[in-house]
C-alpha positions as CSV (number, residue, x, y, z in Angstrom):
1,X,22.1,-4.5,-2.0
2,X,22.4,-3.8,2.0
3,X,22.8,-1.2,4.0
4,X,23.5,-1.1,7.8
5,X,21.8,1.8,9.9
6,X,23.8,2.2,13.0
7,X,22.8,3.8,16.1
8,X,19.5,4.9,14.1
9,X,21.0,7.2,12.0
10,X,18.9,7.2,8.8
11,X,20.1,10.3,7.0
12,X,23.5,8.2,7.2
13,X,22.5,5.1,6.1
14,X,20.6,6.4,3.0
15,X,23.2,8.4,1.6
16,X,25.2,5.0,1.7
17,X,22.5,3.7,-0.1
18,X,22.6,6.4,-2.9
19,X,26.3,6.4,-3.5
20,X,26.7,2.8,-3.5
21,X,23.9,2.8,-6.1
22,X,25.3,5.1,-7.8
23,X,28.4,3.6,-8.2
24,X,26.2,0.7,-9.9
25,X,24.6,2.7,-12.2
26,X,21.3,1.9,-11.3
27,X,20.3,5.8,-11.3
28,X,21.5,5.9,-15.6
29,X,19.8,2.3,-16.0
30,X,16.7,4.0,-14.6
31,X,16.8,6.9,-16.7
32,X,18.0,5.4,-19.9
33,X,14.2,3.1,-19.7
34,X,12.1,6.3,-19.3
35,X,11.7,6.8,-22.9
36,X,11.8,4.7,-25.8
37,X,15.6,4.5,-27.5
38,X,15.5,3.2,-31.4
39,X,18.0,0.4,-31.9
40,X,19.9,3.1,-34.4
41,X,20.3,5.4,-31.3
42,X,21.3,2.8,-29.0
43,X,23.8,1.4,-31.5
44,X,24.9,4.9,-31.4
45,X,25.3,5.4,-28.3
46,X,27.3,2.1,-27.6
47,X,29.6,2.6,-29.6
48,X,30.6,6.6,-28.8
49,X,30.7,5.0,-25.0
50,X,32.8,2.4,-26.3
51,X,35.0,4.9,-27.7
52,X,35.0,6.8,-24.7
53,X,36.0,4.2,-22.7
54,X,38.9,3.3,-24.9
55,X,40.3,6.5,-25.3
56,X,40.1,6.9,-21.7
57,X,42.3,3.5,-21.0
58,X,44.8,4.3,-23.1
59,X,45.2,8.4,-21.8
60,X,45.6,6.3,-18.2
61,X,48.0,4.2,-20.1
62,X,50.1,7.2,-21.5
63,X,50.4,8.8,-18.5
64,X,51.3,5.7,-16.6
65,X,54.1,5.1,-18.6
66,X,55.5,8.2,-19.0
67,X,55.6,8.7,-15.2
68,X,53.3,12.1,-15.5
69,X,51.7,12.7,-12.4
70,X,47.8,13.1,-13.2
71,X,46.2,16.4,-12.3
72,X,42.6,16.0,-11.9
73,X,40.3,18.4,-14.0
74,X,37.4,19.9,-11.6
75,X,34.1,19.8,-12.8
Protein backbone atom coordinates (compact mmCIF):
# COMPACT_ATOMS: atom_id res chain seq x y z
CA UNK A 1 0.00 0.00 0.00
CA UNK A 2 1.41 3.70 -0.99
CA UNK A 3 0.86 6.77 0.08
CA UNK A 4 2.12 10.08 -1.46
CA UNK A 5 3.14 12.96 0.96
CA UNK A 6 2.89 16.24 -0.90
CA UNK A 7 4.45 19.37 -0.05
CA UNK A 8 5.62 17.66 3.36
CA UNK A 9 2.42 17.39 4.74
CA UNK A 10 2.56 14.41 7.07
CA UNK A 11 -0.56 14.76 9.19
CA UNK A 12 -2.19 14.56 5.48
CA UNK A 13 -0.56 11.76 4.23
CA UNK A 14 -1.14 9.51 7.27
CA UNK A 15 -4.68 9.93 7.60
CA UNK A 16 -4.72 8.71 3.88
CA UNK A 17 -2.98 5.94 5.16
CA UNK A 18 -5.50 5.15 7.95
CA UNK A 19 -8.63 5.38 5.87
CA UNK A 20 -7.34 3.57 3.00
CA UNK A 21 -6.41 0.81 5.57
CA UNK A 22 -9.37 0.92 6.91
CA UNK A 23 -11.22 0.44 4.08
CA UNK A 24 -9.11 -2.93 3.83
CA UNK A 25 -9.89 -4.08 6.99
CA UNK A 26 -6.52 -4.48 8.13
CA UNK A 27 -7.43 -2.65 11.56
CA UNK A 28 -10.44 -5.82 12.30
CA UNK A 29 -7.78 -8.45 10.83
CA UNK A 30 -5.43 -7.01 13.50
CA UNK A 31 -7.75 -7.22 16.19
CA UNK A 32 -9.54 -10.39 15.35
CA UNK A 33 -5.51 -12.26 15.94
CA UNK A 34 -5.11 -10.68 19.45
CA UNK A 35 -6.72 -13.39 21.15
CA UNK A 36 -7.32 -16.89 20.50
CA UNK A 37 -10.93 -17.59 18.63
CA UNK A 38 -12.10 -21.51 18.91
CA UNK A 39 -13.08 -22.92 15.55
CA UNK A 40 -16.87 -23.10 17.13
CA UNK A 41 -16.74 -19.24 17.64
CA UNK A 42 -15.27 -18.58 14.40
CA UNK A 43 -17.73 -20.78 12.63
CA UNK A 44 -20.10 -18.66 14.50
CA UNK A 45 -19.13 -15.76 13.59
CA UNK A 46 -18.88 -16.49 9.74
CA UNK A 47 -21.83 -17.45 9.38
CA UNK A 48 -23.99 -14.42 11.46
CA UNK A 49 -21.50 -12.10 9.03
CA UNK A 50 -22.64 -14.18 6.30
CA UNK A 51 -26.10 -13.52 7.25
CA UNK A 52 -25.48 -10.01 7.62
CA UNK A 53 -24.20 -9.53 4.44
CA UNK A 54 -27.05 -11.25 2.77
CA UNK A 55 -29.71 -9.52 4.41
CA UNK A 56 -28.02 -6.42 3.62
CA UNK A 57 -27.89 -7.21 -0.35
CA UNK A 58 -31.16 -7.98 -0.59
CA UNK A 59 -32.63 -4.65 1.73
CA UNK A 60 -30.33 -2.72 -1.16
CA UNK A 61 -32.16 -4.89 -3.54
CA UNK A 62 -35.75 -4.03 -2.31
CA UNK A 63 -35.28 -0.69 -2.23
CA UNK A 64 -33.66 -0.53 -5.59
CA UNK A 65 -36.51 -1.98 -7.11
CA UNK A 66 -39.10 -0.31 -5.56
CA UNK A 67 -37.59 3.07 -6.49
CA UNK A 68 -37.46 4.15 -2.55
CA UNK A 69 -35.03 6.75 -2.05
CA UNK A 70 -32.61 5.44 0.78
CA UNK A 71 -32.43 7.56 3.93
CA UNK A 72 -29.20 6.92 5.68
CA UNK A 73 -29.48 6.01 9.45
CA UNK A 74 -26.74 8.22 11.62
CA UNK A 75 -24.77 6.50 13.92
Amino acid sequence: MQVLVRDNNVDQALRALKKKLQREGVFREMKMHDFYEKPSQKRAREKAESVRRVRKLARKKALRESGVVAVARGR
